[in-house]
N, C-alpha and C positions, 0 to 999 in steps of 0.2 A: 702549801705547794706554790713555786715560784708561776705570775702569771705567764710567763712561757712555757713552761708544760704545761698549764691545763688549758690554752690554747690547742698546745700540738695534740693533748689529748685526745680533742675534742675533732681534732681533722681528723686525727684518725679514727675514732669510733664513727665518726659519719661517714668516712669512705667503707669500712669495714661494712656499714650497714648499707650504703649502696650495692658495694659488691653482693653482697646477700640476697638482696632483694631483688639480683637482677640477675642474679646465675643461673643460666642454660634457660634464660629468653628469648627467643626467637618475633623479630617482628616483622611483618610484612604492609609494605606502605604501596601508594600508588596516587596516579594523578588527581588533584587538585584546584581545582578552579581559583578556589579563592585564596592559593599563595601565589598565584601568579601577580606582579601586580599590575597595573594598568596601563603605564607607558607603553607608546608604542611607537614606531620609527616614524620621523617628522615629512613623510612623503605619501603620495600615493603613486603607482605607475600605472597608466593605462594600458598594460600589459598582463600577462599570464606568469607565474612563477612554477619552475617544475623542481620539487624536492624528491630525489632517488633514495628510497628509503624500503631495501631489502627485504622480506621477508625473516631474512635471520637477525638483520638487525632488531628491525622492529619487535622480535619477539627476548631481545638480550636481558637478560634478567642479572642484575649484579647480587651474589649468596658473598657476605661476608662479614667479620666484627670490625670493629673498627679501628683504629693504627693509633690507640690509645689504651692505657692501663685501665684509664677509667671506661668501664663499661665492657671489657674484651670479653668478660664472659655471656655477653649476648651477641646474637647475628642480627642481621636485616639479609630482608629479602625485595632488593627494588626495582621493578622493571622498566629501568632506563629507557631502554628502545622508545616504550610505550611512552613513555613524561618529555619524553626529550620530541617526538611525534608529536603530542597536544600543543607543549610548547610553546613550537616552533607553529602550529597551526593560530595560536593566538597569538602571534606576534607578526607572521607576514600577512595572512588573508587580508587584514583591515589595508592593507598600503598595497594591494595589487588589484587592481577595480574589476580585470578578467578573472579572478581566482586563481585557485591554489591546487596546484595538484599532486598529489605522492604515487609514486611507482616505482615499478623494480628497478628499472635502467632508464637512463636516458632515449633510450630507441623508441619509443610510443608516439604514437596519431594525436603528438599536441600543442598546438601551434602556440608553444612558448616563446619568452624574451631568453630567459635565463634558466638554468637548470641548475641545483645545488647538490654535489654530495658529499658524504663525507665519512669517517671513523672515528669512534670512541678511542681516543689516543690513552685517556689515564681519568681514574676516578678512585677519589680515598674519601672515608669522612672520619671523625674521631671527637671524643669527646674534654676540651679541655675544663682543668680545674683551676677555677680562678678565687684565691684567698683576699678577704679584705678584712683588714682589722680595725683601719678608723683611727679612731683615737685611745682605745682598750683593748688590749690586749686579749683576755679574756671573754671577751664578744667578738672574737672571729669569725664571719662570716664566709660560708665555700658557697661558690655559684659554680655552675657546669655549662659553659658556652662551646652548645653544636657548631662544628667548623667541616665543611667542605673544599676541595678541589678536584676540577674536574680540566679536561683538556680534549678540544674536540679538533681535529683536521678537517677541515673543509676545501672544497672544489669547487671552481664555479667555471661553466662552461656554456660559451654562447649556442643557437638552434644550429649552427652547423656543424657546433661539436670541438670547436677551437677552445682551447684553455683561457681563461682569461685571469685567474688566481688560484692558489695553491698557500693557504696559510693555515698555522693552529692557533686558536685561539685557548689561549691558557687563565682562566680564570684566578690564580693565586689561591692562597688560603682564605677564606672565605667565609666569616664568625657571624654565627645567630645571635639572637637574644638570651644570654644568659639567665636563668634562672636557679634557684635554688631546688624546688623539687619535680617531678614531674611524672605522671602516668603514664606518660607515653613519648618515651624521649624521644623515641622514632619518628616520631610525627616534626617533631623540631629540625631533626636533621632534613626530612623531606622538606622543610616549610624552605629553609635554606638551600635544598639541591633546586627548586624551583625558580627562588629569583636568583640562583646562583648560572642556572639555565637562560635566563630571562635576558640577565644582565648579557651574558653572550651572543646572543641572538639579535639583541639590539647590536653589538658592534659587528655583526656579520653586516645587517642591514646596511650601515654607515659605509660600509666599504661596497654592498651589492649597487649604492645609491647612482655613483661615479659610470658602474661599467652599463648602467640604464641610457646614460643620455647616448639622442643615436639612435636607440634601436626601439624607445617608446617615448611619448609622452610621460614628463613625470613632472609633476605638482608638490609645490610644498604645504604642506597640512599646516594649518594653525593651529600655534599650542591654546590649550584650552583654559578658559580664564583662572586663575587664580583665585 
């Protein structure tokens, strides 16, 4: 047999046997400490930060497969609301010295600098198939690298209620660490929707940084040694 089919073979009995092994899976993931990673915006402000963060938001739960062949016959079940809340809790608290506060609306008894809200604009993940053959043909190796996008609208409005931005922040396609097999692919995609979370949250910060001077003391944090 020529080594180019027993290559394509070979892709296809392992996708055949992925599919199998994953048909009518249902997974449910949730937040994570430890895929967040540790960065955190290079400032601190001597003020209060107020994130308006719904009740229905906060309870939004994403039910869906993924926008991929590979794996379509399993769902996830992820509650955004909730990962995108921690998040965003570990990544502003450290750089606002008065704390951090979530509420329904901006109207509450709390003597903040800045108030942030916002909407889940768009969220997909999927799972791609990545072929390497090397230098043999016949030793072709399939990896499946977890890929996320996600797209958040944000508001940022000073204590008297005046707009001071209006942006989405669109995170692109977004690729985990490929691997070859895995028990719980879902957890991969999560590891990915967290810094994929992370990574956005820091460029909120980068823009919240600007509309602080003026209205608090803000300090540049030194990055931590190498």
């Amino acid at each position: 047999m020529p080594a180019s089919m027993i290559a394509a073979s070979g892709r296809l009995f392992f996708t055949a046997a992925l599919i199998a092994a994953a048909a009518g899976c249902s997974y449910r993931v949730g937040y994570e400490p430890d895929y967040v990673p540790e960065e955190r915006p290079p400032f601190v402000a001597q003020g209060k930060l107020l994130i308006v963060m719904p009740e229905e938001q906060y309870r939004y739960t994403f039910q869906g497969s993924p926008e991929s062949e590979v794996g379509d016959y399993t769902t996830m079940e992820i509650p955004v609301g909730a990962i995108v809340t921690d998040v965003a809790r570990d990544v502003f608290d450290p750089c606002f010295a008065s704390g951090l506060v979530f509420a329904d609306d901006r109207f509450v008894d709390e003597d903040y600098v800045l108030a942030v809200e916002g909407d889940l604009d768009s969220f997909m993940y999927r799972y791609s198939r990545i072929v390497e053959t090397g230098f043999d043909e016949t030793e072709a190796d399939i990896w499946i690298a977890p890929e996320v996008r996600i797209a958040l609208d944000v508001r940022v409005y000073d204590s008297g209620g005046r707009q001071l931005l209006d942006e989405t922040y669109d995170s692109g396609l977004v690729s985990g660490e490929p691997y070859r097999t895995a028990m719980r692919p879902a957890e991969s995609v999560n590891q990915v929707l967290h810094a994929t979370l992370h990574a956005l949250m820091l460029d909120v910060a980068d823009d919240l940084r600007p509309l602080l001077i003026g209205r608090c003391e803000v300090e540049d944090r030194q990055a931590p040694p190498s």
